[in-house]
VOFI-807597 format. One line per 3 residues: number of its first residue (from 1); their letters; for each residue x, y, z of N, C-alpha, C, O. Coordinates in pm, whole numbers, plus 50000, padded with zeros to 5 digits. Each point is the difference from the previous one (the first is absolute). Layout:
BEGIN
NUM> a> X,Y,Z,X,Y,Z,X,Y,Z,X,Y,Z; ...
//
This chain:
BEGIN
1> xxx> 39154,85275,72500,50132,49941,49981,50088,50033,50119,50003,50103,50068; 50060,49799,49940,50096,50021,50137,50160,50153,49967,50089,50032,49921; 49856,50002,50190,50152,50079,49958,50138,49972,49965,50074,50065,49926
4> xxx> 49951,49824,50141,50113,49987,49961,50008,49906,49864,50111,49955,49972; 49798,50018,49959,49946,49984,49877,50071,50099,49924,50094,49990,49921; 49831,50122,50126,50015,50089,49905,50097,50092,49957,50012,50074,49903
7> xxx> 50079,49888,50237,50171,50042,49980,50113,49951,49908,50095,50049,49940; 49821,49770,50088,50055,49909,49919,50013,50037,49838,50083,50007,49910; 49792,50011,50114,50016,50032,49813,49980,50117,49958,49934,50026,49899
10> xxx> 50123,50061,50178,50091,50135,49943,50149,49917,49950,50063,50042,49904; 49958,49902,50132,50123,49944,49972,50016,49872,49889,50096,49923,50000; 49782,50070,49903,49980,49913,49943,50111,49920,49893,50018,49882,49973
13> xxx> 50065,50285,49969,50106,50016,49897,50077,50027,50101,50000,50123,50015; 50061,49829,50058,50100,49989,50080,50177,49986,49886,49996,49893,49940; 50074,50149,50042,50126,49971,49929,49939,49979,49856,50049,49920,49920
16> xxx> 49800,50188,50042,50036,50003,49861,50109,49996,49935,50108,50054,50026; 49848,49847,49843,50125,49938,49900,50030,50122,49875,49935,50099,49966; 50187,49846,49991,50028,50107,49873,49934,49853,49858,50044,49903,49938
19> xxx> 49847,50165,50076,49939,49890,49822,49976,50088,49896,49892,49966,49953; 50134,50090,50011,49968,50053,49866,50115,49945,49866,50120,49997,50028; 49849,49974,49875,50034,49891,49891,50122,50063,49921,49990,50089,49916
22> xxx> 50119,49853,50125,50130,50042,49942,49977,50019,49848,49939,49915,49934; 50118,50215,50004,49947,50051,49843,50128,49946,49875,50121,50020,49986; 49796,49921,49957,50156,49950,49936,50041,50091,49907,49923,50080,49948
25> xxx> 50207,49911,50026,50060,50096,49959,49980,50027,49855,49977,50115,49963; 50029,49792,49958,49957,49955,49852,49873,50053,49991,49975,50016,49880; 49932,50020,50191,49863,50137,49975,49999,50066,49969,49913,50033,49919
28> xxx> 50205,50059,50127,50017,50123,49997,50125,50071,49920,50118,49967,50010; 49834,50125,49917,50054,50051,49905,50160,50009,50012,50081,49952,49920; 49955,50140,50232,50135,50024,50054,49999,49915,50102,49940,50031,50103
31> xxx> 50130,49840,49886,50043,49911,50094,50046,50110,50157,49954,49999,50114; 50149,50080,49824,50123,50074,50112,49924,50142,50035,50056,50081,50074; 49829,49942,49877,49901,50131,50065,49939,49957,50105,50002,49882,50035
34> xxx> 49926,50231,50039,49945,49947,50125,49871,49958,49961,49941,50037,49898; 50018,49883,50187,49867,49927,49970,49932,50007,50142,50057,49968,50104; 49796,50085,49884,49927,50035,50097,49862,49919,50005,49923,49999,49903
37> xxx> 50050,49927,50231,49873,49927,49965,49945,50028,50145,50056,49958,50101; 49804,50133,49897,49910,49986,50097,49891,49881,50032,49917,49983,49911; 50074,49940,50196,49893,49868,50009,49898,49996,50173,50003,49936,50106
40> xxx> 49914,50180,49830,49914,49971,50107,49935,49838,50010,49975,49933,49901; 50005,50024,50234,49970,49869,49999,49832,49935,50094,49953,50070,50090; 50012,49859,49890,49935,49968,50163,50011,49812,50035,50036,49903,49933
43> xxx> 49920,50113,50187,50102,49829,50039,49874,49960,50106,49998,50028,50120; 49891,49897,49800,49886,49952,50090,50036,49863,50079,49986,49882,49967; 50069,50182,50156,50124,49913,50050,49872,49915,50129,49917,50082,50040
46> xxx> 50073,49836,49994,49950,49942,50143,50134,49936,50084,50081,49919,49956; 49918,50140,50167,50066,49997,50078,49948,49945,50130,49895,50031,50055; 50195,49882,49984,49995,49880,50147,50125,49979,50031,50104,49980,49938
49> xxx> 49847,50034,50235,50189,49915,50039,49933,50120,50196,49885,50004,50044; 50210,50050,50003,49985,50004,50148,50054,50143,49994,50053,50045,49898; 49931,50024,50216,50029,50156,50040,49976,50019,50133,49896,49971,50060
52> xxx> 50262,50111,50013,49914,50030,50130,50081,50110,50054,50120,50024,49996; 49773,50038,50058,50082,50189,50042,50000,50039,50172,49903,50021,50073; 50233,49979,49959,50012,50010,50112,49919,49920,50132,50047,49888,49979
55> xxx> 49902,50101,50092,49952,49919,50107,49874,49931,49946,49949,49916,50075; 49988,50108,49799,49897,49942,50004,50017,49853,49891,50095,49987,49923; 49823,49940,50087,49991,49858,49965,50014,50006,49874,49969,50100,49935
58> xxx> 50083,49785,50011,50025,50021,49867,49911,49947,49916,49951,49888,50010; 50031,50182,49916,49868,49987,49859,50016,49903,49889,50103,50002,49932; 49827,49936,50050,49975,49897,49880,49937,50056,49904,49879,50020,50016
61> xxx> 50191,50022,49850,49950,50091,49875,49981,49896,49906,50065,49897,49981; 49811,50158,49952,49950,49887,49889,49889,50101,49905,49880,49975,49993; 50175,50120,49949,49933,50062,49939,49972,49971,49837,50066,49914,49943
64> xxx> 49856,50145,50003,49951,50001,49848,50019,50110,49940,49969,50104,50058; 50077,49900,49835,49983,50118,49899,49896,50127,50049,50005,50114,50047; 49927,49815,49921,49841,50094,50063,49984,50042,50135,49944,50100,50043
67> xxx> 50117,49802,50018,50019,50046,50144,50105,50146,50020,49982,50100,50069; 50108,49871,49860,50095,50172,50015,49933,50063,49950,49965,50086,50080; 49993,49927,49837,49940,50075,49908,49884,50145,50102,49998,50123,50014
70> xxx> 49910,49732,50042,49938,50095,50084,50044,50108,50096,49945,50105,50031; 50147,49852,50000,50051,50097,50082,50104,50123,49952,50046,50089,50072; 49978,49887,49776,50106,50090,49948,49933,50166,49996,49891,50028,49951
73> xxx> 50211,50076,50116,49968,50093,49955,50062,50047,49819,49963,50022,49885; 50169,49970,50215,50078,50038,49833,50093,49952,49991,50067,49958,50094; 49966,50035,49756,50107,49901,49938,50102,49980,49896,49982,49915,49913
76> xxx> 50111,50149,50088,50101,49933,49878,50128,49959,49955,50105,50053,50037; 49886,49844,49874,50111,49878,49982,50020,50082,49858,49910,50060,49943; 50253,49928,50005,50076,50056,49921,50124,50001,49964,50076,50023,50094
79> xxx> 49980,49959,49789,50199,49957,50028,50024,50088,49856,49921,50015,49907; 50163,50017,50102,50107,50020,49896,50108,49954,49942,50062,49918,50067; 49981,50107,49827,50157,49917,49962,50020,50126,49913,49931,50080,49936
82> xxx> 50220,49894,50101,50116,50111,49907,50094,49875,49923,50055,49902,50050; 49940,50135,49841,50091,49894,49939,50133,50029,49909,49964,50061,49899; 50161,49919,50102,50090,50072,49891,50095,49893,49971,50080,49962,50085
85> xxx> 49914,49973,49763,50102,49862,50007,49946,49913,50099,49880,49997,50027; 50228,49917,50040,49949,49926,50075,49963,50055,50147,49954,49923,50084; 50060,50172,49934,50018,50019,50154,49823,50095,50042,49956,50096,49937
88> xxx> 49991,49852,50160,49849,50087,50001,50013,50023,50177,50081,49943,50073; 49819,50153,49967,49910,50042,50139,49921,49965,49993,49947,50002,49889; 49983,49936,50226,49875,50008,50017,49949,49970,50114,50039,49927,50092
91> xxx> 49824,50168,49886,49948,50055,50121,49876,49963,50004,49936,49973,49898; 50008,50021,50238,49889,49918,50042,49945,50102,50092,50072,50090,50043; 49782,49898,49995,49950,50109,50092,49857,49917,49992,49942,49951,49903
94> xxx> 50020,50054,50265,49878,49949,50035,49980,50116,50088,50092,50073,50038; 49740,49945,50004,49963,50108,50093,49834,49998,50048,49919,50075,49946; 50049,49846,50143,49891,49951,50055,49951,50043,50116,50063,50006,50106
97> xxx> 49742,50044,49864,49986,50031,50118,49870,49951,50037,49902,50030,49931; 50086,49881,50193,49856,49934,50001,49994,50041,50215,50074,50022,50096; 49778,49963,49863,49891,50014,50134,49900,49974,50053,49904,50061,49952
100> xxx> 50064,49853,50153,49882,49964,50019,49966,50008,50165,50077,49990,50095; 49733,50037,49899,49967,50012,50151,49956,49870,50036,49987,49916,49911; 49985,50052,50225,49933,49915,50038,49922,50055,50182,50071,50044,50090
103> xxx> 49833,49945,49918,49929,50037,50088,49955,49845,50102,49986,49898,49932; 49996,50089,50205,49941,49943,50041,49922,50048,50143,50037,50067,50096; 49848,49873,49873,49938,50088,50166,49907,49894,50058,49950,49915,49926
106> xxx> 50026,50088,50200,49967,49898,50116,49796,50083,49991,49934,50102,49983; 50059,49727,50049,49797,49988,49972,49932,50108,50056,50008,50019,50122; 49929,50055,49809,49958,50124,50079,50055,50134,49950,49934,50104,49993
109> xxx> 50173,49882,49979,50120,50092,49939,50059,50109,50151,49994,50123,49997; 50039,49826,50079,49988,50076,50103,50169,50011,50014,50047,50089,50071; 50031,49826,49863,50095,49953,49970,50072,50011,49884,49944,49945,49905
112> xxx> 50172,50113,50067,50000,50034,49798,50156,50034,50000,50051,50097,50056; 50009,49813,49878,50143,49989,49938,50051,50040,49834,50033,49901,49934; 49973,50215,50005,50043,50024,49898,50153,50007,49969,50069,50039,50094
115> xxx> 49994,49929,49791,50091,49976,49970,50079,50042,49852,49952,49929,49912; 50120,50135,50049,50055,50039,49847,50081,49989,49972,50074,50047,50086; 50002,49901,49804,50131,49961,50001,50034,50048,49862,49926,49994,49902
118> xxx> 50202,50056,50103,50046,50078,49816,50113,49944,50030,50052,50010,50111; 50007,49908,49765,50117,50026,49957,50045,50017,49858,49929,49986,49900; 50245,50055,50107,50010,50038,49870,50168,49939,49969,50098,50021,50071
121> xxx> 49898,49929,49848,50155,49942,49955,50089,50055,49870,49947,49992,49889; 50135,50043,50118,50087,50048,49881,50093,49894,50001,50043,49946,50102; 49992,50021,49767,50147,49901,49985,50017,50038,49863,49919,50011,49908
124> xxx> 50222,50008,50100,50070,50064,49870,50126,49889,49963,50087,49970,50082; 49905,49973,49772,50114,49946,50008,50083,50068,49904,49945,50093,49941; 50199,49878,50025,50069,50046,49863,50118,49891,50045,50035,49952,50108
127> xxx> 50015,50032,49724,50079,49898,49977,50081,50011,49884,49950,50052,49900; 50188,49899,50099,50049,50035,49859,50020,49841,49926,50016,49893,50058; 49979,50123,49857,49999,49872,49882,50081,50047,49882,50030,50104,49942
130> xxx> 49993,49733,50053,50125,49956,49914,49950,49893,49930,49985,49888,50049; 49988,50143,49833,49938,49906,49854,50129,49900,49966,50090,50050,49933; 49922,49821,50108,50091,49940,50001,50004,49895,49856,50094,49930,49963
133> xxx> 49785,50084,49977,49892,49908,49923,49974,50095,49885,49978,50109,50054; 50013,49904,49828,49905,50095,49912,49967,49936,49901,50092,49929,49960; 49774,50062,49955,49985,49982,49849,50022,49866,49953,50116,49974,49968
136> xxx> 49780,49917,50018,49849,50078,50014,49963,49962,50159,49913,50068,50054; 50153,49821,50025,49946,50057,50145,50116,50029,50062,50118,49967,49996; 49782,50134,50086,50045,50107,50052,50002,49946,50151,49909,49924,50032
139> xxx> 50184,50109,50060,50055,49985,50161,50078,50100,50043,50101,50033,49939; 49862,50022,50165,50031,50079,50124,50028,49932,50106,49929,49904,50029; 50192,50138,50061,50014,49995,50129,50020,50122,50044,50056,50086,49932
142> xxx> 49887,49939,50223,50010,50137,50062,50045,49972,50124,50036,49888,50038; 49963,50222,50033,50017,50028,50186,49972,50117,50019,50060,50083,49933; 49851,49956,50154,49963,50079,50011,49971,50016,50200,50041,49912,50075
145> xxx> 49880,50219,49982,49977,50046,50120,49820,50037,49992,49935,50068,49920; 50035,49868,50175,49836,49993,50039,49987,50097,50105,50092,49995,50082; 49822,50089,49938,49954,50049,50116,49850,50040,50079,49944,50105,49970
148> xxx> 50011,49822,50110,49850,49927,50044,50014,50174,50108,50097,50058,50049; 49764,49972,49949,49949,50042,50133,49850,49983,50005,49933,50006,49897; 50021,49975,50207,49851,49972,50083,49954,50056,50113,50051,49995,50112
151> xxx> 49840,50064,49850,49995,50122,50114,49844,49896,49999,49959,49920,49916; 49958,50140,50268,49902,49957,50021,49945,50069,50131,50064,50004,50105; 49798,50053,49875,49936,50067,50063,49887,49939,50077,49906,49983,49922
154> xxx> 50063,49974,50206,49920,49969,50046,49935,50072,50108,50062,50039,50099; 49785,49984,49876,49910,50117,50096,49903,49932,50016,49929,49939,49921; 50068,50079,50260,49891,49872,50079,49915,50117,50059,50047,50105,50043
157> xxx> 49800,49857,49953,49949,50072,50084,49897,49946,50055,49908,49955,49930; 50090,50041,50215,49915,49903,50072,49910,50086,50080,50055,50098,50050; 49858,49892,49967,49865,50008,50079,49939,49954,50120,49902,49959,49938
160> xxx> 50071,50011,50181,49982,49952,50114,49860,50100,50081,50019,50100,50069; 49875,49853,49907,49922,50040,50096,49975,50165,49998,49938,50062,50087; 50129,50000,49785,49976,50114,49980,50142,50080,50012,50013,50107,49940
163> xxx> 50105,49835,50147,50118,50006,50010,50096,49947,49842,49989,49897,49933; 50091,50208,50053,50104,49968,49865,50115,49974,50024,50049,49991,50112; 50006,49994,49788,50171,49993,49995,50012,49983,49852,49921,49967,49911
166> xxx> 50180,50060,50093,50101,49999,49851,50165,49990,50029,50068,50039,50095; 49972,49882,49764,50125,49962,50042,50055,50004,49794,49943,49940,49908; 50155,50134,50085,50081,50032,49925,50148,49942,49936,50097,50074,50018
169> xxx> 49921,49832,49928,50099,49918,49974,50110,49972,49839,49967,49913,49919; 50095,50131,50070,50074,50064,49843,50152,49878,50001,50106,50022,50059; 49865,49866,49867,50173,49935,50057,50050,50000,49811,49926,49974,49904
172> xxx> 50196,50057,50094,50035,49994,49875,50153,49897,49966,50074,50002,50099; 49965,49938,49820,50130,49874,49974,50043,49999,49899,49940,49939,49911; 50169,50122,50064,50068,50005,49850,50069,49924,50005,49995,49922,50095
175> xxx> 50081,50066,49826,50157,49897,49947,50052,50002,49864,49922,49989,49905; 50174,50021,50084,50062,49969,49828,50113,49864,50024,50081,49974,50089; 49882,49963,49795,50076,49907,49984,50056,49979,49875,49935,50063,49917
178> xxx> 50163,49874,50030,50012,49936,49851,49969,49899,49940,49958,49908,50070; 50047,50075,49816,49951,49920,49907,50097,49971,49885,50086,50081,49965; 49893,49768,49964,50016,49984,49869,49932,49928,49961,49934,49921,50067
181> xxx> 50065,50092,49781,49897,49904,49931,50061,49996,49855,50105,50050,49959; 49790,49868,49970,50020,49970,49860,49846,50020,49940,49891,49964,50043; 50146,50103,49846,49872,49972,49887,50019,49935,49895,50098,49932,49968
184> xxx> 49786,50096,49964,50030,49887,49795,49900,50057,49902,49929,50091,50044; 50059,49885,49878,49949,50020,49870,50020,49898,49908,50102,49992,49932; 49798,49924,50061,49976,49876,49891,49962,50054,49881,49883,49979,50032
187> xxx> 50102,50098,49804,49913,50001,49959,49938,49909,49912,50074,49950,49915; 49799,50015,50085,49873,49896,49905,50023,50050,49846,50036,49927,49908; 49940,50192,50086,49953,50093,49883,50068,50121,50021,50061,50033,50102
190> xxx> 49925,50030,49799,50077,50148,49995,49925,50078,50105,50062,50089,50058; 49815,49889,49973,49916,50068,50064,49979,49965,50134,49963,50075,50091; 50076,49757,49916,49901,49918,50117,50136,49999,50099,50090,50074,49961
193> xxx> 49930,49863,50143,50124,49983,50086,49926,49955,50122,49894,50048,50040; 50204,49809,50041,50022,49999,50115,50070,50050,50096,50116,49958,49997; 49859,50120,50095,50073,50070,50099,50018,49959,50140,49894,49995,50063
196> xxx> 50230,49969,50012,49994,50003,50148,50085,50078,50017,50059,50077,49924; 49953,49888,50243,50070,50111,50039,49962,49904,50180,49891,49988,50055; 50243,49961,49991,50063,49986,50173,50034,50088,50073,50085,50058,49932
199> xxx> 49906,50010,50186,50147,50015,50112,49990,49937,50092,49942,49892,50005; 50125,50175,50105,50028,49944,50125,50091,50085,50098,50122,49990,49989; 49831,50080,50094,50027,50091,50066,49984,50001,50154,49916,49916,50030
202> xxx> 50136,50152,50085,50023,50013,50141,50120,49970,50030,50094,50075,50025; 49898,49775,49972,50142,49949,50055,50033,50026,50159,50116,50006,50040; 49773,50008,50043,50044,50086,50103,49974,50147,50016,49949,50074,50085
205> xxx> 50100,49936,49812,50018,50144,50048,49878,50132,49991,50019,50115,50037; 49890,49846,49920,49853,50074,49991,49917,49883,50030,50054,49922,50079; 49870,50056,49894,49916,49874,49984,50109,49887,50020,50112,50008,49951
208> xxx> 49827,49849,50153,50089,49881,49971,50020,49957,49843,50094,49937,49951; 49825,50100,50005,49981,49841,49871,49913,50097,49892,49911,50058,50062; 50089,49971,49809,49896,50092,49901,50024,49900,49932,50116,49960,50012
211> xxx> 49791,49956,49890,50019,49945,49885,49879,49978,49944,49899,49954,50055; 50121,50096,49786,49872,50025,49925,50044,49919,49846,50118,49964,49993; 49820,50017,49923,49974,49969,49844,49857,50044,49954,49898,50015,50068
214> xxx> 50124,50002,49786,49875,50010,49906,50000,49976,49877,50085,50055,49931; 49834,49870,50018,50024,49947,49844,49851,50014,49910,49893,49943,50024; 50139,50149,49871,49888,49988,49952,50010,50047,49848,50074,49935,49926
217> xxx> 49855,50175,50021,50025,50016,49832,49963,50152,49984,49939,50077,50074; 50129,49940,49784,50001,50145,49997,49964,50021,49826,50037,49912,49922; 49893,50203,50030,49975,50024,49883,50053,50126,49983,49986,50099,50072
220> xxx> 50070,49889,49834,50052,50181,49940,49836,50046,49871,49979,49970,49882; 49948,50105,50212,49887,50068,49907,50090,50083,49924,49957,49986,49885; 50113,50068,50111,50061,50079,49892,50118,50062,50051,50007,49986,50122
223> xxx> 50117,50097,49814,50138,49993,50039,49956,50089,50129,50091,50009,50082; 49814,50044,49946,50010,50074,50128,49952,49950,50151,50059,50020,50106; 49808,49904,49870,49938,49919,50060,49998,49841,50029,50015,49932,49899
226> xxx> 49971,50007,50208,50031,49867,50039,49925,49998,50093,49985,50090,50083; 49930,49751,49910,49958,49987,50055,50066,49840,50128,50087,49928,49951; 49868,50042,50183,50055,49878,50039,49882,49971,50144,49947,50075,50082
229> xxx> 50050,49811,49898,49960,49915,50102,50062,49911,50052,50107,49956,49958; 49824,49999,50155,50074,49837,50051,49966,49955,50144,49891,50028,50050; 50213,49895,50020,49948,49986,50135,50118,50035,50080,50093,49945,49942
232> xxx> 49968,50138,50195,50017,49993,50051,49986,49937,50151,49897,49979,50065; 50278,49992,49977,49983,49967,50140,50092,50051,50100,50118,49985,49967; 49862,50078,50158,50058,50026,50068,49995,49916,50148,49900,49945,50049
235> xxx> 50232,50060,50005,50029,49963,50150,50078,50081,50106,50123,49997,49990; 49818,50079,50117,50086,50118,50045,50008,49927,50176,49904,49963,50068; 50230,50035,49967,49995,49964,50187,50072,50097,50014,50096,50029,49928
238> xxx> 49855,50047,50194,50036,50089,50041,49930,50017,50174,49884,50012,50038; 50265,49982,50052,50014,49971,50114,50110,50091,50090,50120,49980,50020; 49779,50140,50031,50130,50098,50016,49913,50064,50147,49877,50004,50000
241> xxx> 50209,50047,50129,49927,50026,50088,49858,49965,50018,49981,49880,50013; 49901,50204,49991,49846,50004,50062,49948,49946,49863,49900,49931,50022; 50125,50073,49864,49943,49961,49882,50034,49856,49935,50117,49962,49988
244> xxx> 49786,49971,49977,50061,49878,49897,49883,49995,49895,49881,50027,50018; 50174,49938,49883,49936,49974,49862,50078,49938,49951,50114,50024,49961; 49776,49828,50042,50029,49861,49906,49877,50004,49915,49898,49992,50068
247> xxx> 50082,50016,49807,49932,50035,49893,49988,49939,49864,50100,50029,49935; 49820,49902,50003,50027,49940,49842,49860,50087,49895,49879,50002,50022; 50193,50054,49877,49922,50048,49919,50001,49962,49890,50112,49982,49952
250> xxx> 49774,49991,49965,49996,49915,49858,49913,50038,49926,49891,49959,50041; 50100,50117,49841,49870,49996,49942,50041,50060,49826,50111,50049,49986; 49825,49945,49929,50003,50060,49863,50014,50163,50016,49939,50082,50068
253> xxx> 50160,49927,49845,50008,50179,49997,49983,50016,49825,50007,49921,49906; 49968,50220,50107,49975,50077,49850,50126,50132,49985,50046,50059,50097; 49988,49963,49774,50059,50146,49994,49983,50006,49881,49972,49907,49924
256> xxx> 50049,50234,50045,50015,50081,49854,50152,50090,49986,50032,50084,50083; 50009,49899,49858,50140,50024,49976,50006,50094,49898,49977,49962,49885; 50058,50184,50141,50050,50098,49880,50154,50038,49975,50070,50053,50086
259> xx> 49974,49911,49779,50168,50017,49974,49997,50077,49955,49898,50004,49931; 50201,50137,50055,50052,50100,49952,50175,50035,50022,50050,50101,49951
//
């Protein structure tokens, strides 16, 4: 895989979204108590669109599920919500770390180019919301502050006729920007529910342009547990000094949701 492949999609969840499924209030015993919901998630996202880092040519990304995958070291997607009356937090946290070699060497092998590349991305969001909507559907609007960083390690080591070299290369690009969005809560059944959830974030000022949606369904297994699926989509441009990332991500995600 090309390296700058593989930078690319360290950055796959670029301006992770705040989705986790606004709790309606009519659930829960004390409307005006705090209400706590953990939702680990995963987002089998395929990602395409362009990337290019400092002087070198810019990359055409067209990856698969399976394709990140291979290269993932470690990984995890996760949000929270604080809820009291109408007014909630919530917090978002991504943390990714993928790597891959690629070797090439000239007929004979007399000749030999090795190559390794790590990177690792943190993006944290939090946001406050305002239940403008309650019972039986439920709506949120928020605004909230995103903050991206991308670090990336590249180690070359070349070979010549018995002659070496090595070359050592670490470039890292943060940014925070803001956001707002809207969510919903349709429910089918006492149990069943449609859920989305929009924003739209940069404006300039971190990223040009963030804009994401996801719509899908959610089951309450029991007052503690919930379950939800669906499809997400993301769109991230981002055009700032030596770095650009123009990016579209789309794919079905899963979570499990615990309320207390």
């Amino acid at each position: 895989m090309d390296a700058r492949h593989v930078f690319a999609l360290a950055t796959l969840l670029l301006g992770g979204a705040i989705t986790s499924v606004p709790t309606q209030a009519a659930d829960r015993a004390d409307p005006d108590a705090w209400a706590v919901k953990i939702n680990p998630y995963l987002w089998a996202t395929r990602m395409h669109g362009s990337t290019r880092i400092r002087d070198l040519p810019e990359a055409q990304v067209d990856m698969s599920f399976s394709d990140i995958l291979n290269t993932l070291d470690a990984g995890f997607m996760g949000a929270m919500e604080f809820q009291k009356g109408r007014w909630g937090i919530l917090v978002d946290s991504l943390y990714m770390k993928t790597s891959d070699s690629v070797g090439v060497a000239s007929p004979g092998g007399r000749a030999r180019v090795d190559a390794d590349m790590t990177t690792s991305q943190l993006m944290l969001s939090s946001a406050l919301a305002y239940r403008w909507l309650d019972s039986p559907v439920v709506s949120d609007g928020f605004v909230g502050i995103r903050y991206n960083r991308i670090k990336a390690s590249l180690d070359l080591d070349a070979s010549v006729f018995g002659a070496t070299a090595e070359l050592d290369h670490t470039q890292s690009v943060d940014w925070v920007e803001p956001f707002i969005g809207l969510r919903g809560r349709v429910p089918l059944t006492r149990e069943v529910a449609v859920v989305a959830s929009g924003d739209v974030g940069g404006f300039g000022l971190g990223s040009d342009l963030t804009t994401q949606a996801s719509l899908g369904l959610s089951w309450m297994l029991s007052d503690q547990f919930e379950a939800e699926m669906g499809f997400r989509y993301m769109k991230v441009d981002y055009d700032k000094g030596d770095f650009v990332y123009d990016m579209e991500n789309e794919g079905p995600y899963l979570g499990m949701s615990y309320h207390f």
